[in-house]
C-alpha positions in Angstrom: 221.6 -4.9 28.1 221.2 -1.1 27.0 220.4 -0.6 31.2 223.9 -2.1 32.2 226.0 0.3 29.4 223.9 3.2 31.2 224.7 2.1 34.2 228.3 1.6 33.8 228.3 5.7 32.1 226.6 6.9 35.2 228.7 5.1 37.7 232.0 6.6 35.5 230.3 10.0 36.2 230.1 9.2 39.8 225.8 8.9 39.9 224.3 5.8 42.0 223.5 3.1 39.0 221.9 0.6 41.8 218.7 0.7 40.7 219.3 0.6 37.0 222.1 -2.6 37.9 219.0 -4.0 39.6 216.7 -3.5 36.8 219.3 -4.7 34.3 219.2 -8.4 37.0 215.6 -8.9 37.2 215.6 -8.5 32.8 218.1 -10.9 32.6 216.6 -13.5 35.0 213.2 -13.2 33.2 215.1 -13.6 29.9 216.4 -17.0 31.6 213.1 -17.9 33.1 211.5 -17.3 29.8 214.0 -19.4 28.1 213.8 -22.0 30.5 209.9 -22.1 30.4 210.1 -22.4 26.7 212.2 -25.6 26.9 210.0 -27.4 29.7 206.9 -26.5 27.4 208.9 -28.2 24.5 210.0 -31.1 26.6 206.2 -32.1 28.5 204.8 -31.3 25.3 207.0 -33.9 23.4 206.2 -36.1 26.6 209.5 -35.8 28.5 208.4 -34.5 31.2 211.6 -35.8 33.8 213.6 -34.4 31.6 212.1 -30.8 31.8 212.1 -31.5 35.6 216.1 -32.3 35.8 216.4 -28.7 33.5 213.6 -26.8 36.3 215.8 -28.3 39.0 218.6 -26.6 37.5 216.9 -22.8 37.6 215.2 -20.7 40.8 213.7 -23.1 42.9 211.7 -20.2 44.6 209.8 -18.5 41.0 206.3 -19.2 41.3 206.2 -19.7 37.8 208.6 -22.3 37.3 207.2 -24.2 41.1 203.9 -24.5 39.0 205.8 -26.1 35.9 207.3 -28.4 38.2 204.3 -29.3 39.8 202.6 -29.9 35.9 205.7 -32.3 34.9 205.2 -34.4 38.0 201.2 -34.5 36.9 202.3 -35.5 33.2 204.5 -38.0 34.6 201.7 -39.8 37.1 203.2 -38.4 39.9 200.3 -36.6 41.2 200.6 -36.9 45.4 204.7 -35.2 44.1 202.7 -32.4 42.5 200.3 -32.0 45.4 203.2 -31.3 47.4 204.8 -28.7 44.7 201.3 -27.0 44.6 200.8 -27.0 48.1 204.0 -24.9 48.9 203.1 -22.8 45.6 199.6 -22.0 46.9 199.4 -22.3 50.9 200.4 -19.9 52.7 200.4 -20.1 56.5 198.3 -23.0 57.9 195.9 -24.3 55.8 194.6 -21.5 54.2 195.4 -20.7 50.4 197.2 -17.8 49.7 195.8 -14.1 48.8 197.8 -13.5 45.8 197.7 -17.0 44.5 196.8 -17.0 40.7 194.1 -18.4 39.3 196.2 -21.1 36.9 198.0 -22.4 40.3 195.2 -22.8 42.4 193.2 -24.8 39.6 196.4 -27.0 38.8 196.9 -27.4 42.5 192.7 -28.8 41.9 193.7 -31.2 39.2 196.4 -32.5 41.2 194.2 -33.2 44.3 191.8 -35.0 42.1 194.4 -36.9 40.3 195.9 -37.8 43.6 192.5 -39.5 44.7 191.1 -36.3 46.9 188.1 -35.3 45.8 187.0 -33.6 48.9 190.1 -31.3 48.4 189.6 -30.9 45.0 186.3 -28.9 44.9 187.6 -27.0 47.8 190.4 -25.6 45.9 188.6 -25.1 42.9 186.0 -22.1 45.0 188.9 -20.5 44.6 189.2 -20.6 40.6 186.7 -19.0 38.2 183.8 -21.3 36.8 185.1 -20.5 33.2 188.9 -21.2 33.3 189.5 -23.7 31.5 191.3 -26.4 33.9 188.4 -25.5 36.6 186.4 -26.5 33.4 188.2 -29.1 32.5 188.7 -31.0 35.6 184.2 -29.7 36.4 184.0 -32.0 33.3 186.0 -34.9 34.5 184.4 -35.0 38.2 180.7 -34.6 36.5 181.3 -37.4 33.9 182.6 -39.8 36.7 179.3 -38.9 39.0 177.2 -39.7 36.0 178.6 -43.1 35.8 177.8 -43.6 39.5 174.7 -44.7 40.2 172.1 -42.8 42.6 172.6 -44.6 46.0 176.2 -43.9 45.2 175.5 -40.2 43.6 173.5 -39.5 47.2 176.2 -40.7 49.5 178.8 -38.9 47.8 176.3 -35.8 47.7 176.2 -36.4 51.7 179.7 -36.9 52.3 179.3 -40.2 53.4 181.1 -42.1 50.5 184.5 -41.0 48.9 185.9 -42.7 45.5 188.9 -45.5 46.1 190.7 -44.3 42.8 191.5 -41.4 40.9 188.8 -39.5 38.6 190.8 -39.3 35.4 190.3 -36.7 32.8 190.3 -36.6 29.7 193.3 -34.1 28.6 196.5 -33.9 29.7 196.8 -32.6 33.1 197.7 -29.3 34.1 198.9 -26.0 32.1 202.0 -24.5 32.3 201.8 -21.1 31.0 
């Protein structure tokens, strides 16, 4: 706000303000990102998460921030091949390969949703590129561990193999996802 009035002074005094106008734009649409990131948290954590998808739809469709919310809401609302999709354009870049500058949040939600979405394979592929000791690559570790445990070993050694993939979805035992 304090940026814009500075701006406005300088361009009365006949300065360039650009950059200060441009500074003043990116504050105010992290003010609205923030604000908007707020209410989805409020909405999915009140479990509304189609609501909090209709208010995303409604901000930049293009913030990596608020892709990755999206993605989460479509996981909250058992949507998970929709937030595969939302992931997959948040974290892949050209080809197949995930992106260098992807965080570490998106790639493990972009896990989660592979595994929700029945993909196992794809799952622990994505997750080499999370830490061991974040907590959804912990969370969703957890989940695929507990399932194998209930398998038993002809089943353990196929799967060990590659030559036997699960028919459903490993469930866990949170909610899915994290926002922010």
């Amino acid at each position: 706000m304090r940026s814009c009035v500075y701006a406005r002074w300088l361009r009365g005094h006949g300065v360039c303000a650009i950059p200060l106008e441009i500074e003043a734009m990116k504050s105010s649409e992290s003010l609205v990102r923030e604000r908007v990131l707020r209410e989805v948290v409020a909405l999915v954590e009140r479990g509304l998460p189609d609501e909090a998808l209709k208010l995303l739809k409604s901000a930049n469709g293009a913030d990596p921030v608020l892709l990755n919310a999206a993605g989460v809401c479509h996981l909250r609302a058992g949507r998970p091949d929709r937030a595969v999709e939302v992931f997959r354009r948040l974290c892949v870049g050209e080809g197949i390969g995930m992106r260098p500058d992807v965080s570490q949040l998106h790639a493990a939600n972009f896990a989660t949703a592979l595994l929700l979405s029945g993909n196992l394979n794809a799952c622990r592929h994505h997750l080499r590129f999370v830490e061991p000791s974040h907590p959804v690559a912990v969370q969703v570790g957890a989940a695929i561990a507990k399932w194998e445990r209930s398998l038993g070993r002809w089943r353990q050694l196929m799967l060990r193999l590659g030559l036997w993939d699960p028919k459903r979805p490993i469930e866990l035992d949170s909610p899915a996802g994290v926002i922010a």
